[in-house]
N, C-alpha and C positions, 0 to 999 in steps of 0.2 A: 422581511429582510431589507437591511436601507444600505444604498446604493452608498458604497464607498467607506461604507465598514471593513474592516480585515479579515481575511483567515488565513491562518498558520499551519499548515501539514508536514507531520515528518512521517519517514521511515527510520527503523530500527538503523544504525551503521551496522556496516556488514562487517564479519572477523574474517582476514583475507589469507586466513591459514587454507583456503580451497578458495577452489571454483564454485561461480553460483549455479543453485538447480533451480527448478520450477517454484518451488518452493517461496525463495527469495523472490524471484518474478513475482506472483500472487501477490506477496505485499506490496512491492514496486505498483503494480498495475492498479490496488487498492487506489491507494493514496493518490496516484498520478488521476484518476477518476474524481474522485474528490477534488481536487486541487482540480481538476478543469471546469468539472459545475461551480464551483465558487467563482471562479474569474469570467464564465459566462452567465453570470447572476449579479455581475457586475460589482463584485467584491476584490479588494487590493490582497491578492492571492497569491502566496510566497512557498514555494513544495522546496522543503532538504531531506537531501538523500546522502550518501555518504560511507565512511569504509571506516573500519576500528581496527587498529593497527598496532598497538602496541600490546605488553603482556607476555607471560613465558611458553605459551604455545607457538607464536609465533617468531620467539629468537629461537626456540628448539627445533621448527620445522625451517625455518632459514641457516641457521647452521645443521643441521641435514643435508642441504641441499648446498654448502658449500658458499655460500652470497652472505650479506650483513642482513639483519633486520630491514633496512629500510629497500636496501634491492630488491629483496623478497615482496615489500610491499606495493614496491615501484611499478615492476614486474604484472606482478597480480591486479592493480589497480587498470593500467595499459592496457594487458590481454585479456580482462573474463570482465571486469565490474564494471566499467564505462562503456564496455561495447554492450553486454547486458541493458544497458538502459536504450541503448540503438536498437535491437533485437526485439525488446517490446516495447517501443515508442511510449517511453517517460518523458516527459517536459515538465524536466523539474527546477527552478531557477538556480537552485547552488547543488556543490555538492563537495561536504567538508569530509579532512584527512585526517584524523587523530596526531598525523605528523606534522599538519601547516604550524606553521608559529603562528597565526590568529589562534588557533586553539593551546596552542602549550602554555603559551605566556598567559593567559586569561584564565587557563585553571589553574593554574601559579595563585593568580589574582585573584581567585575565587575561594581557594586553598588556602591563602595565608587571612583572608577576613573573618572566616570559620575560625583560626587556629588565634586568630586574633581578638575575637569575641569568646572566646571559651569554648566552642564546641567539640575540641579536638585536644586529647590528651595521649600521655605516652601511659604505654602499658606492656605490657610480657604477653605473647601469644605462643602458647602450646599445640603442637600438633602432631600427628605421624606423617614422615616425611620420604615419597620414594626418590632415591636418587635417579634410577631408572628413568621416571616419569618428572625428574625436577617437580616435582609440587608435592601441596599437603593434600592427602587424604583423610574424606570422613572412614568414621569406623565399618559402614555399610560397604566400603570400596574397600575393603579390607576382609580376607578370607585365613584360616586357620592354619598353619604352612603343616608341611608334611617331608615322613625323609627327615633328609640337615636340620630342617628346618622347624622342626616339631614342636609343639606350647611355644611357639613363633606368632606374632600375627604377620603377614604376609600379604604383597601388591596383590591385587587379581590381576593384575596386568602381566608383573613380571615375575609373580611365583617368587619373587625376592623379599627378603626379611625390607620394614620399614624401620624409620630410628624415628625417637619420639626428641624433637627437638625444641629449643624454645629460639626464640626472637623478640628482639623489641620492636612493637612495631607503633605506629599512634594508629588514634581510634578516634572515629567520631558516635560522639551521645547522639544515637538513632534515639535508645531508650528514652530519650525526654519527648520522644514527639508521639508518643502512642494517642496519648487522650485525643491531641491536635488532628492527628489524621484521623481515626474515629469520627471527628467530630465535623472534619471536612467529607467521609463520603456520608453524612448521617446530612449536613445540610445542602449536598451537591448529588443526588441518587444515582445520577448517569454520569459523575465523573473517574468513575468504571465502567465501561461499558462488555460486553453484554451481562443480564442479569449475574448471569455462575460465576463469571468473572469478578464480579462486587462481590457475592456472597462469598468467595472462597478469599479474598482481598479480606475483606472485613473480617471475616474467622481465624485469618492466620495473625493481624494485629491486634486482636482481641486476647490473645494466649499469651501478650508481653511479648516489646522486641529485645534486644540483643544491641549491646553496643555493637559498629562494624570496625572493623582492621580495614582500614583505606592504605596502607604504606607495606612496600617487603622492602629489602633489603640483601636480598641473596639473590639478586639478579639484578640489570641495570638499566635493561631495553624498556623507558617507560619515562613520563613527565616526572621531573628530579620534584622533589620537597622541596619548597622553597627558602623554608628556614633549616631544614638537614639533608643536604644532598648524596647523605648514605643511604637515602630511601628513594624508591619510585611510586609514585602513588599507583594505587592501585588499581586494576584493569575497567571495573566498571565502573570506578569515581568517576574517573576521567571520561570515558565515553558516555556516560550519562552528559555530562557536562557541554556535547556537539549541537544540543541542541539552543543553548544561550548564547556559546562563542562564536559560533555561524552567525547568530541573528543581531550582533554587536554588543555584548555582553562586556563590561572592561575596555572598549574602546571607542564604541560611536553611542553615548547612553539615547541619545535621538532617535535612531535605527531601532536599540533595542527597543524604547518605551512603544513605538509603531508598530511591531510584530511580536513581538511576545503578549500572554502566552499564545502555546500552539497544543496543536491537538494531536495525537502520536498516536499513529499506528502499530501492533508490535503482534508478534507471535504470541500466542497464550504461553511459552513456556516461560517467557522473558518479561512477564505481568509483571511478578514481585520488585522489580529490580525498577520499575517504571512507575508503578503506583505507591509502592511504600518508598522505599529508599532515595528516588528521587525528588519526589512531595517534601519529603522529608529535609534533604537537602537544601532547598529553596527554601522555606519556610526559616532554617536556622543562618541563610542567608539574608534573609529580609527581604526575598523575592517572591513577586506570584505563584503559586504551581500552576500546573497548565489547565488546558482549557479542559484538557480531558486523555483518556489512556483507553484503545480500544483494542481489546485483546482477541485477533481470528484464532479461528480454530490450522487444525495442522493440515496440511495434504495428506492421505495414505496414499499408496500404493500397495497392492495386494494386502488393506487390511491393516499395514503397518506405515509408523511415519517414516517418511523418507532419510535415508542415511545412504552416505556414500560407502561408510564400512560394510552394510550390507546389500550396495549395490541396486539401491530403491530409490539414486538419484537419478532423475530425469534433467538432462539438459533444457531449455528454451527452448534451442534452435531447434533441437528435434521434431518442436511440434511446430516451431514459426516457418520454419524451413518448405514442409509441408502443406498447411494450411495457413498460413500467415499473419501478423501481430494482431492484426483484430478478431479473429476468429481466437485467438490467446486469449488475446481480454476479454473478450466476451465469455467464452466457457467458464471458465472460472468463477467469474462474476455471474456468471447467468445459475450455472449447475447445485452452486454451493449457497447455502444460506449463511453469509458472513458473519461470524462471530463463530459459527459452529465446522467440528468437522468436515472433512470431504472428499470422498476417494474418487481417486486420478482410474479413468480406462480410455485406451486410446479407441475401445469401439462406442462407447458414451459420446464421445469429442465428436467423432466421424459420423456418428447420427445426428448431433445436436445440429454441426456443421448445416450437413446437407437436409434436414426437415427445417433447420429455425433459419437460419445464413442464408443458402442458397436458396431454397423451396421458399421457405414466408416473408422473409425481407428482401432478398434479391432479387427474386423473380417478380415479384409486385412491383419494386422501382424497374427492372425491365419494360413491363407489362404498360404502364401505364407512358411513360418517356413515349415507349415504343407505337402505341394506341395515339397518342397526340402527334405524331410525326406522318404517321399516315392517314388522318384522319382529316389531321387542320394543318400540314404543312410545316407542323414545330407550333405556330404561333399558340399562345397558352389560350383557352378557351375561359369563358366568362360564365360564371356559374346565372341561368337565370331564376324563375321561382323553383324555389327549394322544397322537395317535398318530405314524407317523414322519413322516409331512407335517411336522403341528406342530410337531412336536421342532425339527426343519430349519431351520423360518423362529425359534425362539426362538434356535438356534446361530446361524445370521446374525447376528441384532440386535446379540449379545456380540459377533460378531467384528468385524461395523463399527464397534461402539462404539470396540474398541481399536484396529482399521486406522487409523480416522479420526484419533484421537488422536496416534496414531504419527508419520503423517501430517505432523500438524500443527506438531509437534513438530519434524521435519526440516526445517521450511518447505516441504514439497511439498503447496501448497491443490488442485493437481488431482488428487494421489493420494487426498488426504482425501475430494474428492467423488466420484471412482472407488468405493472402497470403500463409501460408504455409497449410490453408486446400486443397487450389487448389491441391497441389501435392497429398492431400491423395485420391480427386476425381478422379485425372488424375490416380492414380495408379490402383483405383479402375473399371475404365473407359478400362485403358490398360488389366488389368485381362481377364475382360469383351472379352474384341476384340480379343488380342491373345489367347486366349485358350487352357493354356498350358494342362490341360487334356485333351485335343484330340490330341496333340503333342505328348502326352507320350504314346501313341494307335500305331503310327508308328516309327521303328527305323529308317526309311529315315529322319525324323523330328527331329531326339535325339540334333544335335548339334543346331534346333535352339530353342528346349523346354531347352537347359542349358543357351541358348543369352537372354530368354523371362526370367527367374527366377531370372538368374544372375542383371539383370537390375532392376526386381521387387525387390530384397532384396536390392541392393544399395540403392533405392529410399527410402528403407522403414527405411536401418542405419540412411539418412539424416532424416527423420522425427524424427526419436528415440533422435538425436541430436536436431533439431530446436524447440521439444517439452519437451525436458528436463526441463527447467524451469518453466514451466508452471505446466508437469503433471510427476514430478520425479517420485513417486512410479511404474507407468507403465510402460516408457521410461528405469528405469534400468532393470524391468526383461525382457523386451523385447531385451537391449544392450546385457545381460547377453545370451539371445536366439540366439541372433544372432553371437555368438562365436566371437566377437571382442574383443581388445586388452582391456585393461585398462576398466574404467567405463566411463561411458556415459559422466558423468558433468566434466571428465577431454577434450573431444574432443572441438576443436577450435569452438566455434559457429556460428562466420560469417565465416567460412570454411568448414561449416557442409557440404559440397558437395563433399567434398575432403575427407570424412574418408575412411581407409583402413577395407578393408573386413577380413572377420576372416577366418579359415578352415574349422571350423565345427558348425553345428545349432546343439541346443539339445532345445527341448520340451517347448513349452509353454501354461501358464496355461491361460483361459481368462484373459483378461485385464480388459474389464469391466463384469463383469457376469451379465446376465439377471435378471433383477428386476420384478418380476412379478406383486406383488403388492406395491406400493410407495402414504405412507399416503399424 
């Protein structure tokens, strides 16, 4: 990787008809990981995150609730979605609103170049339509009514007959881009990521696309049409489109050529909409696609994915409140092998916590601080000849340096932290064996109880480093502990093996403290 290269990470925008669950966290804390190994790897490293705001769920749950569309979104954006990125410590450089004008005017811009190059035509769209529910339904979301209602097709929602209406709506020629995209994951293998995620990508544009209906007209909460402002473009055109207007897309073409493309993180349910339709898009814009679309798996909860209708969302705070944001990021990221499923228990969390957090990483940065303070005063001890123990735990450090990296690099964050928990066993393992308190019992032993500490605190800088991203609040008071230069998240990270040592330890306080009771 060369120093002063880019990377671009987004998250999905969030739909601000609710409040965030754990869920959304997970991907927050995804990408915000990513996004801090790049920029400690010395990469010009740019994370947007972001809120999708417009569309007829959310004028229908704002008028519900008595407010306009954009109060609603105001509202939502203020009290759950910007403090959410507080609650699990994101550092993310922007973070775009489906409502800013950098976004409306520029999918205007991006709307009427398609519409102006041919890709967008007018046509008739048929549907069945609940009034109930303002939208169209497919025929599977439709049940056989009964009663009044009988040889009726019928809402499942509302038990109410549907009307089968039409509309004119425009449409963009997806259908012209099938070969194209074929032919982009056929010479880009991983510009899907994980494999199920390509294969099921590539089987669904293989069967023929579908022109798409980007425009309604029976509602008005939504970016106007630039050439007919009896239409609102449609709810995912537009929100696909946050991740070029954020990055100067239509307004600063400098900015843009500098960060684009980006590499997007997204829920598996939300794959289609990010690897065909938006590839797609750019392409018939005359733009890059991105660098890449990696689709995680869902959280369950008791078995099932998480839904507020059935009461299987988990707040954040519930667990940050608790055990607190790095013990968040880290579970997650530690538990689950990313790209794949992964079910949520809070007695999993409360084990991993207190065996992996407190027990193997804690307690070893305790252990050894603590071993140097009373042993030499603070002053950091000088390793002298090294023997095969030592040797062992310095190969470690190199190899997690680069495992982790490797890692990180593929998007596998649970392989990155695999790898570098080995060093925290090894170190723990080496405590074990050499025993520097019975070292410190004889002055014949004094030069090789400073070779056994000196080597345990190196090992323990390179963790503070290669875990920095993951679990910043601990890593810095720990860097802080360990009297090294500068902060944590300025040391080289695929170099974490090479940081220089500091003069002096001062005092640290747990890292994870003991949870005795965790609802």
């Amino acid at each position: 990787m060369a120093d002063g290269s880019s990377f671009y990470i987004t998250t999905p925008i969030f739909y601000v008809n609710d409040v965030p669950h754990i869920g959304h966290a997970y991907t927050e804390v995804a990408a915000d990981v990513l996004a801090r190994w790049h920029r400690q790897a010395g990469e010009r490293t740019w994370m947007l995150t972001g809120t999708d705001e417009h569309g007829q769920k959310i004028l229908r749950t704002a008028t519900s609730n008595g407010v306009t569309p954009k109060e609603w979104a105001d509202k939502l954006v203020a009290e759950a979605w910007k403090p959410l990125l507080e609650t699990v410590d994101i550092a993310n450089d922007d973070f775009i609103r489906t409502t800013d004008a950098r976004h409306e005017e520029n999918v205007q811009k991006f709307l009427q170049k398609l519409y102006d190059d041919g890709h967008i035509y007018t046509g008739e769209y048929e549907g069945y339509y609940c009034v109930g529910c303002e939208e169209y339904k497919t025929e599977s979301q439709l049940v056989p009514g009964t009663g009044e209602y009988e040889g009726q097709l019928v809402c499942e929602i509302h038990s109410k007959p549907v009307e089968l209406l039409h509309e004119k709506n425009y449409f963009f020629r997806m259908s012209a881009f099938a070969d194209r995209l074929l032919a982009l994951y056929d010479e880009q293998p991983d510009f899907v990521q994980p494999e199920s995620a390509r294969n099921e990508v590539v089987s669904f544009v293989r069967q023929g696309l579908d022109d798409l209906s980007i425009s309604r007209s029976t509602f008005d909460w939504g970016v106007k049409v630039p050439w007919d402002e009896s239409h609102v473009v449609y709810v995912w055109f537009d929100a696909l489109l946050n991740y070029i207007t954020a990055a100067g897309y239509g307004q600063d073409d400098e900015e843009f050529a500098s960060r684009w493309p980006a590499q997007h993180i997204v829920g598996k349910d939300i794959l289609r909409f990010h690897a065909v339709i938006w590839p797609a898009m750019l392409m018939a814009a005359g733009l890059e696609v991105p660098r890449g679309v990696f689709g995680h798996g869902w959280l369950l909860v008791g078995g099932e994915k998480m839904s507020k209708s059935k009461l299987t969302g988990i707040a954040p705070e519930q667990i940050t409140d608790v055990f607190g944001s790095d013990a968040f990021r880290y579970y997650f990221l530690r538990a689950i092998a990313f790209g794949q499923d992964g079910s949520f228990s809070w007695e999993d969390l409360s084990a991993r916590y207190q065996a992996e957090l407190a027990n193997g990483f804690g307690n070893l940065a305790s252990r050894v601080i603590a071993m140097i303070t009373r042993y030499f005063d603070g002053a950091v001890p000088t390793a002298g000849a090294l023997t095969e123990a030592d040797e062992a735990i310095v190969a470690i450090e190199a190899k997690a340096t680069d495992a982790a990296w490797s890692a990180i690099d593929r998007i596998a964050i649970h392989e990155s932290l695999t790898s570098t928990w080995e060093l925290v066993d090894a170190l723990n393992g080496y405590i074990t064996s050499e025993e520097p308190w019975a070292l410190a019992k004889d002055p014949a032993t004094r030069e090789r109880l400073e070779t056994v500490l000196a080597t345990a605190y190196h090992g323990l800088g390179t963790l503070a480093v290669l875990l920095s991203p993951v679990l910043p609040k601990a890593t810095a008071k720990l860097w802080s502990a360990l009297g090294a230069d500068g902060t944590v998240q300025e040391q080289r990270i695929d170099q974490a093996n090479t940081w220089k040592p500091g003069a002096q330890v001062t005092a640290l306080e747990a890292l994870f403290p003991r949870i005795e009771t965790a609802e």
